[in-house]
N, C-alpha and C positions, 0 to 999 in steps of 0.2 A: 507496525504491521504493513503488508505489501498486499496489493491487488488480491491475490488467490486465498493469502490469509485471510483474506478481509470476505471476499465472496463464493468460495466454494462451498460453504453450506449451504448456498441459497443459490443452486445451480437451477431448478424450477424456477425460480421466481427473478426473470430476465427482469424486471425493472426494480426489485428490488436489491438485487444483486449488482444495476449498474448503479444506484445512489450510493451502495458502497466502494463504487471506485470515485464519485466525485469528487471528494478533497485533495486525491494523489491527482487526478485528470488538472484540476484547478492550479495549484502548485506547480505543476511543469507549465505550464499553455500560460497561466497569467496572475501571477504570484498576486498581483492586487487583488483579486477575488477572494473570499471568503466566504464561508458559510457554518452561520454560529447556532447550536442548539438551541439558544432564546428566540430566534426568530424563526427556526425549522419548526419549531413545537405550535408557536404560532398561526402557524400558517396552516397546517394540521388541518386545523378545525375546520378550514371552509374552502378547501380545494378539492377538485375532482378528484375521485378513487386513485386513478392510475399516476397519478401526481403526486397523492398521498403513498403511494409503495415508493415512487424514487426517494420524496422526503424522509419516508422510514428507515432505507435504506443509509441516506449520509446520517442519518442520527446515529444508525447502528454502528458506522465506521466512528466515529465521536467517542461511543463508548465501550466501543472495542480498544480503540489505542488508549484509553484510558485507562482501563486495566491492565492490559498486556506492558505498558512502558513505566507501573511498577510493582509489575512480577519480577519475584526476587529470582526466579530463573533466567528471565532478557537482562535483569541488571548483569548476570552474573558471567552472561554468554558476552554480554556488550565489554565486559571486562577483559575478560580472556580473550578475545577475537584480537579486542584494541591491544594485548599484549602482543601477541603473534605478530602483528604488523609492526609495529614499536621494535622488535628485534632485531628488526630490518630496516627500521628507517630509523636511529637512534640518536640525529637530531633531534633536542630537544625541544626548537622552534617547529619539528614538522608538527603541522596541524590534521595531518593525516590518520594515524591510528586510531585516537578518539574519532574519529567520522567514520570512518573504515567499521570502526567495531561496531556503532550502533547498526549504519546498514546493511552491512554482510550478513551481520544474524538474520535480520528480516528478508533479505532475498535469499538467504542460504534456509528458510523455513518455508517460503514457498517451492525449493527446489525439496524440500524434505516432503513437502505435502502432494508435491506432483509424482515422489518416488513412491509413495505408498498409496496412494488411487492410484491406479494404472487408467487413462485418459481421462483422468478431470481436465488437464488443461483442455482438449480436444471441445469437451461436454462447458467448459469455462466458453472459450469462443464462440462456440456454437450457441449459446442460451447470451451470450452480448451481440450476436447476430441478428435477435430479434428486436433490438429494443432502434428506436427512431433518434439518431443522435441530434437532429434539429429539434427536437419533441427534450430532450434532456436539458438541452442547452434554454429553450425558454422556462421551463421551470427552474432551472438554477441561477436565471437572471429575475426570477419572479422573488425567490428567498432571500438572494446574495448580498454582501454588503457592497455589492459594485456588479455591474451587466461586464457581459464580454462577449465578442461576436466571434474568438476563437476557437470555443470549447468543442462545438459539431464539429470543424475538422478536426478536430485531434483527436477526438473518438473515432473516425473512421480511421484514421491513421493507427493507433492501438490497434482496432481487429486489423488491419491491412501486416501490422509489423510481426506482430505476437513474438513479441520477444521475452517473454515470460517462458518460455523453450529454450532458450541462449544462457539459464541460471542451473539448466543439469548438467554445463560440463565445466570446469573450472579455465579452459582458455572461452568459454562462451561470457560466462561471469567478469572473469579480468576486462573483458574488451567492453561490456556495458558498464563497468566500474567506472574505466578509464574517460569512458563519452559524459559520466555524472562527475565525476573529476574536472574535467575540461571545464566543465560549465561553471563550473564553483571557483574557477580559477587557480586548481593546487594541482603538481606536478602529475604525472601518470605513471601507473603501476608498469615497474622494470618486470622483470624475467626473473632476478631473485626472490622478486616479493608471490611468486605463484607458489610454493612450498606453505604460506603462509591461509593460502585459499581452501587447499589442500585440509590442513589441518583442522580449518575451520569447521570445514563443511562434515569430518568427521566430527565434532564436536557438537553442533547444532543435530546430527542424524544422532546420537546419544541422549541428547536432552527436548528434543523436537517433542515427545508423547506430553511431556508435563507443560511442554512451554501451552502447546494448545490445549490443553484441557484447563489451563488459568482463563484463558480467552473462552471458552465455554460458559467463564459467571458471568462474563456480558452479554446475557441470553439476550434472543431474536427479540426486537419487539413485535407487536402482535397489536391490531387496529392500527383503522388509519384515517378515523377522525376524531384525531385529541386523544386518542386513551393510548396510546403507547406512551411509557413511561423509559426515563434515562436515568441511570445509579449514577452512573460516570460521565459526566456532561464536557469535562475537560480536556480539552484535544489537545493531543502537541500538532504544532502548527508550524514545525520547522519545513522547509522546500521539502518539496517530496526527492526520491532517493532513483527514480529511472529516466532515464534519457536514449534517445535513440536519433539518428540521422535524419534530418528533415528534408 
């Protein structure tokens, strides 16, 4: 799941909404950081309130991508997507398709979730507006399996970029493709492969209702000392999937 999937339910609740962008934020800014549910739970118990909502927050991104990455709907979109690409890049050393497929579905689900709210994004930036991105960054070096002194600017840089706006149009999508491409070191998406985005994004807006109502069994947790409980504790922890111009 991606940013918006992960926090427009909890557009009220600015700090709980920004712990669910933590592990995407941590992933771009400083791949060595981590932050694991055995020691988020922990930590639970005897932190300040307001500390305890961001904590709740990455817990709930933990067990959100935990079920969402095996619903048999993302496996099935992760499939078909990676085909589309694959028809057009038919190398079979490109390492592209298979990566193409997993994150297209997810940022092509957040373009599905911004087409059907009309201004979440808007109401998205605006509720990560309040929250103190120096105030985020020491509680994530309080949990973390490693500190890091770059996480505040890269929050202000997110609400600065809002490129979560750049995934409703399919040349907006190719060109932040292209910038997570770059970074990972595999070639950039040609002009034929945009047919292939195309079709995507019709396919994900088909199956968008079921993919999110799978991510609904990963209910909200609720307390935030100690008694929020995790079903799916298991995160995928590959690099996160957005990149943008520094």
């Amino acid at each position: 799941m991606n940013y918006l999937a992960h926090g427009y339910r909890f557009l009220d609740d600015p700090l709980f909404m920004a712990g669910t962008a933590v592990p995407d934020w941590l992933s771009v800014v400083d791949r060595r950081v981590r932050v694991r549910s055995r020691s988020l739970s922990r930590h639970m118990a005897t932190v300040h309130p307001s500390d305890g909502r961001l904590i709740s927050g990455m817990l709930q991104h933990l067990a959100d991508d935990d079920v969402f990455h095996r619903c048999p709907t993302f496996m099935m979109l992760e499939s078909e997507l990676g085909s589309l690409f694959r028809r057009t890049m038919p190398d079979p050393f490109d390492h592209r398709p298979g990566f193409l497929g997993h994150i297209v579905t997810e940022l092509l689900l957040d373009a599905f979730i911004a087409e059907n709210h009309p201004g979440v994004l808007k109401r998205y930036y605006c509720s990560m507006s309040n929250v103190v991105a120096e105030e985020v960054q020491r509680v994530v070096n309080l949990v973390a399996t490693q500190s890091t002194a770059k996480l505040a600017w890269f929050i202000d840089r997110f609400r600065e970029v809002q490129f979560l706006y750049d995934y409703l149009s399919d040349a907006g999508l190719a060109a932040r493709l292209n910038q997570v491409l770059r970074r990972v070191t595999l070639p950039a998406l040609e002009d034929e492969h945009t047919a292939a985005i195309r079709d995507a994004r019709m396919l994900v807006r088909e199956h968008g209702e079921l993919l999110l109502s799978t991510v609904e069994t990963a209910r909200r947790l609720v307390g935030i000392q100690g008694s929020a409980a995790v079903d799916h504790q298991a995160a995928d922890e590959t690099i996160n999937r957005e990149e943008f111009d520094r």
